[in-house]
Backbone as JSON, one array per atom type, in Angstrom:
{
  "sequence": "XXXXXXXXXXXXXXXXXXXXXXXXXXXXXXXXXXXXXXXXXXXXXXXXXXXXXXXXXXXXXXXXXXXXXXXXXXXXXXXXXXXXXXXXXXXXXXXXXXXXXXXXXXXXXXXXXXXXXXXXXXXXXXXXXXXXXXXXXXXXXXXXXXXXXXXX",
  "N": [[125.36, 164.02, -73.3], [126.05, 166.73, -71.44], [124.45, 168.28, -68.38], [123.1, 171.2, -67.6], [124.74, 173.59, -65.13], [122.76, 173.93, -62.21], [122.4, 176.91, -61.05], [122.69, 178.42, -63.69], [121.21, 177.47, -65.47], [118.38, 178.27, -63.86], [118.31, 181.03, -63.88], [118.02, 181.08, -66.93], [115.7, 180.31, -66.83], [114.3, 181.98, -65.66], [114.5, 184.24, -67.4], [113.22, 186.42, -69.63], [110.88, 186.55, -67.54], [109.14, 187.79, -65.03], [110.49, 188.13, -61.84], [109.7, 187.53, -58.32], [110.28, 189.8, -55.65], [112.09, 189.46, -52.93], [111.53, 190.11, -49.22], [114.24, 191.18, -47.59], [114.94, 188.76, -45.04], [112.45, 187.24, -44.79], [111.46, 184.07, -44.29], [111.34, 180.5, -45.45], [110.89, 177.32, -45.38], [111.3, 174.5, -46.79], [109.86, 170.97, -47.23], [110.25, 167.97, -48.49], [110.75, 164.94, -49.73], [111.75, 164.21, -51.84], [115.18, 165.05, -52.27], [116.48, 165.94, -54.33], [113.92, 167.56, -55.32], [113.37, 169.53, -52.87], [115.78, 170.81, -52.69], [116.41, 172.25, -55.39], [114.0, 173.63, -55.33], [114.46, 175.34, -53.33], [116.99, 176.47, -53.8], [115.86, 178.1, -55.81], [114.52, 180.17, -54.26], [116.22, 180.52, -52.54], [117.32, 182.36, -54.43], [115.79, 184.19, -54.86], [115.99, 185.68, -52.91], [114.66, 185.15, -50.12], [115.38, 183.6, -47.43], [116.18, 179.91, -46.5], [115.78, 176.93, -45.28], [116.25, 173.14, -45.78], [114.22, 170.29, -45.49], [114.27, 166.61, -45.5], [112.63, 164.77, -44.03], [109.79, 164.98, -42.22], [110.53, 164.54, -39.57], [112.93, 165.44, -39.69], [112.66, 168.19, -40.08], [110.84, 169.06, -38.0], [112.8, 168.91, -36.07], [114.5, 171.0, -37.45], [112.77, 172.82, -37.38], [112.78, 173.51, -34.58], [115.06, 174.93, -33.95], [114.84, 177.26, -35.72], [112.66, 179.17, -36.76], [110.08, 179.07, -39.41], [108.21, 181.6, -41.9], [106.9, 180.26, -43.4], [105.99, 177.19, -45.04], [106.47, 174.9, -46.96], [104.75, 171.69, -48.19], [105.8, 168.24, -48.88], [102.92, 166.15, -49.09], [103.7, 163.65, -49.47], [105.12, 162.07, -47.34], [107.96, 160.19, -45.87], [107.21, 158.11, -42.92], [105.97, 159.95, -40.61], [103.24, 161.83, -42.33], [103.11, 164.73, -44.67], [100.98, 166.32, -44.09], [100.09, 165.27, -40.96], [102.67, 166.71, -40.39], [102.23, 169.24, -40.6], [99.91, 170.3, -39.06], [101.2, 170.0, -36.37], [103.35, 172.12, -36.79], [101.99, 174.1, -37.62], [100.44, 174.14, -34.99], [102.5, 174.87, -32.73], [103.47, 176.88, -34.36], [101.89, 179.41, -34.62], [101.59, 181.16, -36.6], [103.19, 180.77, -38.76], [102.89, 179.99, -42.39], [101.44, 177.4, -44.15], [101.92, 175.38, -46.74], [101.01, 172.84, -48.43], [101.85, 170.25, -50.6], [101.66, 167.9, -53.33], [101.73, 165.23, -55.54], [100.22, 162.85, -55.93], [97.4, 160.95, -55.73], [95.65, 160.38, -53.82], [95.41, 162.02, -51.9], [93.47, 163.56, -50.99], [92.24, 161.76, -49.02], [93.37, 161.91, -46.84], [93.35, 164.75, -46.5], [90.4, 165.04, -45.57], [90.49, 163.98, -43.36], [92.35, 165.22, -42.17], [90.88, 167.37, -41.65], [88.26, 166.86, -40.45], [89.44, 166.86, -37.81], [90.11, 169.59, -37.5], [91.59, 170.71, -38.82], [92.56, 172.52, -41.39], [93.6, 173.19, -44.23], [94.88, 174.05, -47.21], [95.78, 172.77, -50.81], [98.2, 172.34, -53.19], [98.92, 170.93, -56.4], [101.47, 168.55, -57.66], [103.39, 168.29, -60.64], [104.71, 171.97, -60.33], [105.49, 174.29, -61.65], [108.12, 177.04, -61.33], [107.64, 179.73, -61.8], [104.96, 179.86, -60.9], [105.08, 178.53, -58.2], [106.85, 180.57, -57.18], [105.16, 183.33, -57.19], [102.86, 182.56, -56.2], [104.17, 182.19, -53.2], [105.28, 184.81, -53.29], [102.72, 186.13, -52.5], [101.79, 185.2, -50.11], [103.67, 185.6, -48.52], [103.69, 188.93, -48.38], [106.19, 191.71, -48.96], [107.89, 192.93, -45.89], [107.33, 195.8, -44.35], [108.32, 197.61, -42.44], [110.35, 197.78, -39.85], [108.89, 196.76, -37.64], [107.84, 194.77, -37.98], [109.62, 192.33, -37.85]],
  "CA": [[124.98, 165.4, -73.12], [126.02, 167.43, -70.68], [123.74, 168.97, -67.53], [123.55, 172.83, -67.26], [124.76, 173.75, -63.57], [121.56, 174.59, -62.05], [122.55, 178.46, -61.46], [122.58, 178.75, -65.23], [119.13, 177.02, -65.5], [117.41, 178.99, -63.17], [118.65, 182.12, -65.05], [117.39, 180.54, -68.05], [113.81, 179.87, -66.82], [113.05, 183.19, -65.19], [115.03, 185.26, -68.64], [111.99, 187.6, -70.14], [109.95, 186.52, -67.1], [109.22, 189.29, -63.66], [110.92, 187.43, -60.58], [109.26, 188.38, -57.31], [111.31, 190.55, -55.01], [111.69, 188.68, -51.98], [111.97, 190.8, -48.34], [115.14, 190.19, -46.3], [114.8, 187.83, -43.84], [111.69, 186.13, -44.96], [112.29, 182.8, -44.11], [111.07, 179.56, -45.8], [111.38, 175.57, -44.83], [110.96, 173.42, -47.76], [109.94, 169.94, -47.03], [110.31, 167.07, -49.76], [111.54, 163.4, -49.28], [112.95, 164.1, -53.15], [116.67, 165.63, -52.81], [116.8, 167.21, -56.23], [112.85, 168.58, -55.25], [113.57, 170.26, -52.27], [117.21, 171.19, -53.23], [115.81, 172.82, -56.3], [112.69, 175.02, -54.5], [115.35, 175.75, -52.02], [118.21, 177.2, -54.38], [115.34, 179.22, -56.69], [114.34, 180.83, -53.54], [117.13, 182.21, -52.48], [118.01, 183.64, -55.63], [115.25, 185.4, -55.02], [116.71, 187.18, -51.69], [114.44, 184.35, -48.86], [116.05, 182.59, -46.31], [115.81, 179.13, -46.65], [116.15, 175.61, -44.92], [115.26, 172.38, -46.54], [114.42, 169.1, -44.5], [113.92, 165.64, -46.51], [111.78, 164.34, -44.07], [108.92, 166.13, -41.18], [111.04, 164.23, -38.11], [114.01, 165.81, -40.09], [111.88, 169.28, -40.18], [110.42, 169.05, -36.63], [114.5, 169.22, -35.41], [114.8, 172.45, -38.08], [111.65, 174.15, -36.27], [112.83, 174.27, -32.84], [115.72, 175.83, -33.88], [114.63, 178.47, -36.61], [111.23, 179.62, -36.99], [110.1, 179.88, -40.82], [107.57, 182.29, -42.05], [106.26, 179.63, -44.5], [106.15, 176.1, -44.78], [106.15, 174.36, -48.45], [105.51, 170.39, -47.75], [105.22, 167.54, -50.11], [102.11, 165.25, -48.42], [103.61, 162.26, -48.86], [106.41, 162.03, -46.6], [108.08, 158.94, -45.03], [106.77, 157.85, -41.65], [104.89, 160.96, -40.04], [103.07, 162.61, -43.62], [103.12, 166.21, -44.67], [99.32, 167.13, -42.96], [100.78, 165.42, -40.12], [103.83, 167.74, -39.74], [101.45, 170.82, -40.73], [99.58, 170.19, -38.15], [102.07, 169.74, -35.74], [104.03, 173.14, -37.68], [100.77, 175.22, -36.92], [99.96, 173.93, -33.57], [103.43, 175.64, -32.7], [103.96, 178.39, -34.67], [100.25, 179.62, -35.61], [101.52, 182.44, -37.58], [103.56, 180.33, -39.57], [101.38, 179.59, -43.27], [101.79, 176.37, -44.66], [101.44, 175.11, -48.27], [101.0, 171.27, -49.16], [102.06, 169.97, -52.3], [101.38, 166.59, -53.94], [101.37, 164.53, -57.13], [99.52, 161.85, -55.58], [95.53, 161.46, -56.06], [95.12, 159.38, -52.42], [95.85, 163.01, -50.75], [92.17, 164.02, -50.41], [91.54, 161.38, -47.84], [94.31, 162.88, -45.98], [93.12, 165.77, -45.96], [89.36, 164.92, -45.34], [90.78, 163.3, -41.63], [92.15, 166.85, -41.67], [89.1, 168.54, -41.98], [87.7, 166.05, -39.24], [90.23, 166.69, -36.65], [89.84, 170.87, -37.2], [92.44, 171.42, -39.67], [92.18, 173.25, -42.69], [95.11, 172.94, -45.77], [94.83, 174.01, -48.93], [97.36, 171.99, -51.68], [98.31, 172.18, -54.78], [99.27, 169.71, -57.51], [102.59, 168.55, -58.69], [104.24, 169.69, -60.41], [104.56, 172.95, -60.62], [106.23, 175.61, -62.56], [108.74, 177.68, -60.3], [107.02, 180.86, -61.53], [103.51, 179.94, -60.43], [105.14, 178.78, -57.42], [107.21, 182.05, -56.9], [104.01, 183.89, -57.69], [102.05, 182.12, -54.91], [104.92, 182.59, -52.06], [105.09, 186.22, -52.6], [101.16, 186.46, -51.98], [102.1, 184.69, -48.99], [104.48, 186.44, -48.25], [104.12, 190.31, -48.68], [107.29, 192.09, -48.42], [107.73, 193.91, -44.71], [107.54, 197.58, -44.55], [109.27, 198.22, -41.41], [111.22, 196.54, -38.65], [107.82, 196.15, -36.55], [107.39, 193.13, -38.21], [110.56, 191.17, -38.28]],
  "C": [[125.22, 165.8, -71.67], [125.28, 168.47, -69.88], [124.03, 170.36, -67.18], [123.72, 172.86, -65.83], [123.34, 174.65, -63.13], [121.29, 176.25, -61.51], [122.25, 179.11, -63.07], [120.91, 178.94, -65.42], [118.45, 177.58, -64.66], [117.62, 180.08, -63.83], [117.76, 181.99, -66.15], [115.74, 180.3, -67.81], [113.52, 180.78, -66.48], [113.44, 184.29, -66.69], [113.5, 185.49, -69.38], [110.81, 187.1, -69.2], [110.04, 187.49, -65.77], [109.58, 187.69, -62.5], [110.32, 188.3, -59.51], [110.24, 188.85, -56.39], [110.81, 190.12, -53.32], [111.94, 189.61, -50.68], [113.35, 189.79, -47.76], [114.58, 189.75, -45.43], [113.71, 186.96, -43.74], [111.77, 184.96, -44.81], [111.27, 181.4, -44.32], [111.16, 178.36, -45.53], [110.39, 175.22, -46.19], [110.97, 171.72, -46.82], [109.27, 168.86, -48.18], [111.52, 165.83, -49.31], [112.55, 163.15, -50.57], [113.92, 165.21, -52.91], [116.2, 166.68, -53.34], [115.55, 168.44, -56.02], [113.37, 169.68, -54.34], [114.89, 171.31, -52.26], [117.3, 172.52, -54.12], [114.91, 174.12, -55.68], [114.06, 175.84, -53.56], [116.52, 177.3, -52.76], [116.78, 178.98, -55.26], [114.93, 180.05, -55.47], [115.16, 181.37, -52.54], [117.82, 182.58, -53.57], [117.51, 184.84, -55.66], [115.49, 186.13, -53.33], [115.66, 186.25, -50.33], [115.54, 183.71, -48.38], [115.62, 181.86, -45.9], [116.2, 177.49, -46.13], [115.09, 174.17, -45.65], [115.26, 170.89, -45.8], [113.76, 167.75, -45.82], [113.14, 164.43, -45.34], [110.46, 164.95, -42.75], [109.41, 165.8, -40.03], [112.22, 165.08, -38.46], [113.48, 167.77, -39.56], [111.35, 169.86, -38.9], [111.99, 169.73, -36.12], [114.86, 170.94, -36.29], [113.75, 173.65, -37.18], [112.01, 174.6, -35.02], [113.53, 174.58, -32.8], [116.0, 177.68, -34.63], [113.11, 178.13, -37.19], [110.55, 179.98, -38.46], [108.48, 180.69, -40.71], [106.5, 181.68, -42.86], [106.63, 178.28, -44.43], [106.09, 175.25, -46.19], [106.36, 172.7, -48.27], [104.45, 169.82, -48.64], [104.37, 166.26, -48.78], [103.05, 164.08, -48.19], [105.31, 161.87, -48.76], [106.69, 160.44, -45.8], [107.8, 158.69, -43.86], [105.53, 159.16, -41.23], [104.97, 161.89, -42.16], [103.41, 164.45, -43.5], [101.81, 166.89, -43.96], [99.58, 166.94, -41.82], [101.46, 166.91, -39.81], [102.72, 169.3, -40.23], [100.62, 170.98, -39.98], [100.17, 170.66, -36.77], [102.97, 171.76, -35.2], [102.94, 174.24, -36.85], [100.7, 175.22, -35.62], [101.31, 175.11, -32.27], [104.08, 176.88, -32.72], [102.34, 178.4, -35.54], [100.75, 180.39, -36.69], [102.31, 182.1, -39.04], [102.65, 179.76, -41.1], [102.32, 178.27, -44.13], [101.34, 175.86, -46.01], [101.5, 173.52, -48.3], [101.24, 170.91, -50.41], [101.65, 168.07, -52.51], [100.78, 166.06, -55.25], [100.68, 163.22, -56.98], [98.05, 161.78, -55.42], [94.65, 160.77, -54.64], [95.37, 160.51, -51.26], [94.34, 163.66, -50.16], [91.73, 163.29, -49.45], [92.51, 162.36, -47.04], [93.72, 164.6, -45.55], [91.44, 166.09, -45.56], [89.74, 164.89, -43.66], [91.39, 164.66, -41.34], [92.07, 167.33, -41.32], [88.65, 168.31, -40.54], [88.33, 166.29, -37.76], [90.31, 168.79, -36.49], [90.77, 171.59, -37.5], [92.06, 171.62, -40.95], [93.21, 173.45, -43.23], [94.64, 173.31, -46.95], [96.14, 173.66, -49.66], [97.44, 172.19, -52.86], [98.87, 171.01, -54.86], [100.56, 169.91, -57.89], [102.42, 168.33, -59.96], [104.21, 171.14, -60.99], [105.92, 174.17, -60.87], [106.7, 176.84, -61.15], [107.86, 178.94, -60.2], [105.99, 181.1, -60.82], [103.83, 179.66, -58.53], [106.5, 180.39, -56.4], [105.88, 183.04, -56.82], [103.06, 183.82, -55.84], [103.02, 182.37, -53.18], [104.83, 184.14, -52.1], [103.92, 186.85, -52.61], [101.08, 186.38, -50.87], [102.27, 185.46, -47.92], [104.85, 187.84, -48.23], [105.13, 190.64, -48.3], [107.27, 193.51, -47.09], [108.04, 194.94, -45.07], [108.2, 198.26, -43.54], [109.37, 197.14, -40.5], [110.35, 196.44, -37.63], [107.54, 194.65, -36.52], [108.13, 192.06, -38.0], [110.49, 191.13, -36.55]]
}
């Protein structure tokens, strides 16, 4: 059996569902140590009209920040060497205005984010995995779309 090209399949998953209408220039950083994950979040969001870089690991991600500033931060906790609370940490400390999302399918992420807590950070995460819509849904909450060029 043959794999639909994933243009198709994204088509196919949002067909009779509302896609959010993304502002120009919004700008996103995916971070995921899985390829295909971040690859994936990456492509469905700019279909929907963001501007998007994707790093596969937070030393990889660190080198993307100090050259382009995202508006949003989408990172999977459990990253190789320095984690995802790490680099959101790090991400914030930087760019405050930047909002960061955590993701993880792993159930050993609440200490992580207890030491956190402890150190005078605050994360909220969701659970893998998750359904593009819900996370489309949740970015453009995020994300309201700008109303004039004060903002950009």
């Amino acid at each position: 059996m043959q794999a639909t090209p994933l243009p198709i399949a994204v088509n196919k998953l949002f067909k009779g569902s509302v896609m959010p209408v993304a502002a120009r220039s919004r700008r996103i950083l995916v971070v995921d140590d899985e390829v295909a994950v971040a690859e994936s979040l990456a492509m469905i969001f700019r279909t929907c009209g963001y501007e998007v870089r994707s790093a596969h690991s937070a030393e990889q991600a660190i080198e993307t920040i100090s050259e382009w500033q995202p508006d949003l931060a989408i990172v999977d906790v459990m990253l190789p060497q320095m984690n995802g609370i790490e680099f959101g940490i790090v991400l914030k400390s930087n760019y405050s205005a930047c909002r960061v999302v955590l993701v993880s399918g792993h159930p050993g992420t609440s200490e992580l984010l207890e030491i956190a807590r402890g150190r005078g950070h605050q994360f909220e995460i969701l659970a893998k995995p998750l359904h593009p819509d819900v996370m489309l849904q949740i970015v453009s909450n995020l994300l309201p779309a700008r109303t004039s060029g004060a903002d950009a």
